[in-house]
Steps between C-alpha positions, in 0.01 A plus 500: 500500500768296708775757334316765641428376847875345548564903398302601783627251791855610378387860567349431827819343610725755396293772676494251812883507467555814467268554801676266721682623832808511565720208654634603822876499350342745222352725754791487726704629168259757379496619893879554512507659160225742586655571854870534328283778273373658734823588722625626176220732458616651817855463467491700168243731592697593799860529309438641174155753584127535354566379134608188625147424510434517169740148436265338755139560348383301231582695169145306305169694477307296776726691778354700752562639817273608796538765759297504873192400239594751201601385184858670460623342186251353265795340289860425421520824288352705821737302713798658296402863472414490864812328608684724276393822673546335878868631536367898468284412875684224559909437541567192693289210645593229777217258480506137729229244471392401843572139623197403412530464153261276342525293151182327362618298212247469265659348177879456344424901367275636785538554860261746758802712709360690826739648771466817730770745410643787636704797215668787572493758220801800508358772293718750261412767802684277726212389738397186517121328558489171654200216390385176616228289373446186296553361148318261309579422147494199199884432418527376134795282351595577156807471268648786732449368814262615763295797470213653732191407215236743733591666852286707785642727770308542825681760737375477838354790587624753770263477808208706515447449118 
């Protein structure tokens, strides 16, 4: 009986650690990482096209992405076929984060990102559609790096919609 309830009190502390928050020097380095990520989301978005993107989304099951409230990818595998098709409507991208990019550390693996953004897509056609909105997403650490775990898009709309 004492076996078994030592068991449990080391279980209960090991969720309670594992639950703990962050030390500010922890969060302070999980913010920078995060924010380091996410200029390089941009920065490689912007310089090497639409398939960039698919380096920046989780590649695990659990990822999803949301669109203005629409599921658009229900997983990593439709992630990659539609990020594989992007450059046939799609040839370049310049996408900025607004200054108001915010990082909510959550643990040493998880952090809540949220910025407005504004992109400028160039189409094969040549003509070009401008967007601004705002971003929310889960960033996940793994053996990689950072990756976007789950994302959502909401475009402002035009006025009068």
């Amino acid at each position: 009986m004492l076996r078994a309830t030592l068991a449990l009190i080391a279980l209960a502390a090991g969720a309670a650690a594992a639950q703990a928050p962050l030390a500010p020097a922890e969060r302070a380095a999980v913010s920078a990482d995060v924010r380091q990520f996410m200029l390089r989301v941009a920065s490689e978005v912007t310089q090497h096209g639409p398939t960039a993107w698919r380096a920046q989304f989780s590649q695990t099951p659990q990822f999803f992405m949301a669109v203005n409230g629409a599921l658009a990818f229900a997983d990593s595998a439709a992630a990659s076929r539609g990020i594989a098709a992007l450059p046939g409507i799609i040839k370049s991208i310049e996408l900025k984060w607004g200054d108001d990019l915010r990082i909510d550390p959550l643990t040493a693996q998880f952090a809540v990102v949220a910025s407005s953004y504004y992109e400028l897509q160039t189409h094969p056609d040549g003509t070009r559609t401008a967007d601004r909105g705002y971003f929310t997403a889960v960033a996940e650490r793994g053996a990689a790096g950072w990756t976007l775990r789950d994302a959502h898009w909401s475009s402002l709309s035009p006025p009068g919609h």
